[in-house]
C-alpha positions in Angstrom: 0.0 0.0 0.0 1.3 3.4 -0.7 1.4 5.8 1.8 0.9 9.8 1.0 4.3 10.2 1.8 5.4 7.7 -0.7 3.0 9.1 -3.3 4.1 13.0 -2.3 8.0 12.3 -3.5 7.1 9.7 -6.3 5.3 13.4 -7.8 8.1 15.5 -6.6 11.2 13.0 -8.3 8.9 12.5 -11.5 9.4 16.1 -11.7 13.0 16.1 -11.0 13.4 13.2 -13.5 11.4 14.8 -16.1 13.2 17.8 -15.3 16.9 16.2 -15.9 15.7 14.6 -19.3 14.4 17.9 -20.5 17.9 19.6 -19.8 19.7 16.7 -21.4 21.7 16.2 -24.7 21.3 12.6 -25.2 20.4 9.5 -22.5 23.7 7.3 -22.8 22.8 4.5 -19.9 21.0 2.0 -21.8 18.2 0.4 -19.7 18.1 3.5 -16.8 15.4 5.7 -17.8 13.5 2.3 -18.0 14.4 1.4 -14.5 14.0 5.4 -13.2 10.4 5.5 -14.8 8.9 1.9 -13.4 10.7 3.0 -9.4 8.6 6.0 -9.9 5.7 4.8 -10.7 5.5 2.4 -8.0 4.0 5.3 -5.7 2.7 7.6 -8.4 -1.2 8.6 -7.8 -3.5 6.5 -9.5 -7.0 8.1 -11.5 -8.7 7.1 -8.1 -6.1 9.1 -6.6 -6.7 12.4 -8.5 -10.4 11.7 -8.5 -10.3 12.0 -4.8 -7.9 14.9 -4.6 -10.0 17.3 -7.2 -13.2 16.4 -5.3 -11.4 18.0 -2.4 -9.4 20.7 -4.0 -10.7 21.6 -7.2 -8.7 24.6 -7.3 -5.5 22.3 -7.4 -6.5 19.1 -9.0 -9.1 18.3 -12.1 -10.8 14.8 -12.4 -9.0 12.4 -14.8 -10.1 12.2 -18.3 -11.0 8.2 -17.8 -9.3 5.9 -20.1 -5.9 7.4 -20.2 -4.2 5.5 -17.4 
């Protein structure tokens, strides 16, 4: 089960990941943007997730679109 914590810095280093491969020239580690993506989406909020979260802070959050994951 993920915990809010978990799910909190699984958002903050997808960032920071996305981030890094935004700034870079070319990816040279074969296989680690693989590995990066699938450890961050262990903990990354699901559509249920989100659901809940814009139902409490719409200002913040918008319902997932459904059928996109």
């Amino acid at each position: 089960m993920t915990t809010p914590t978990e799910r909190t810095k699984a958002v903050e280093q997808t960032r920071d990941f996305l981030r890094m491969l935004a700034a870079a020239d070319e990816v040279t580690i074969p296989g680690k943007v693989q590995t990066v993506a699938t450890g961050l989406l262990k903990h990354f909020p699901l559509d249920v997730d989100l659901d809940v979260s814009a139902s409490v802070l719409p200002g913040i959050w918008a319902h997932p679109v459904r059928g996109r994951g």
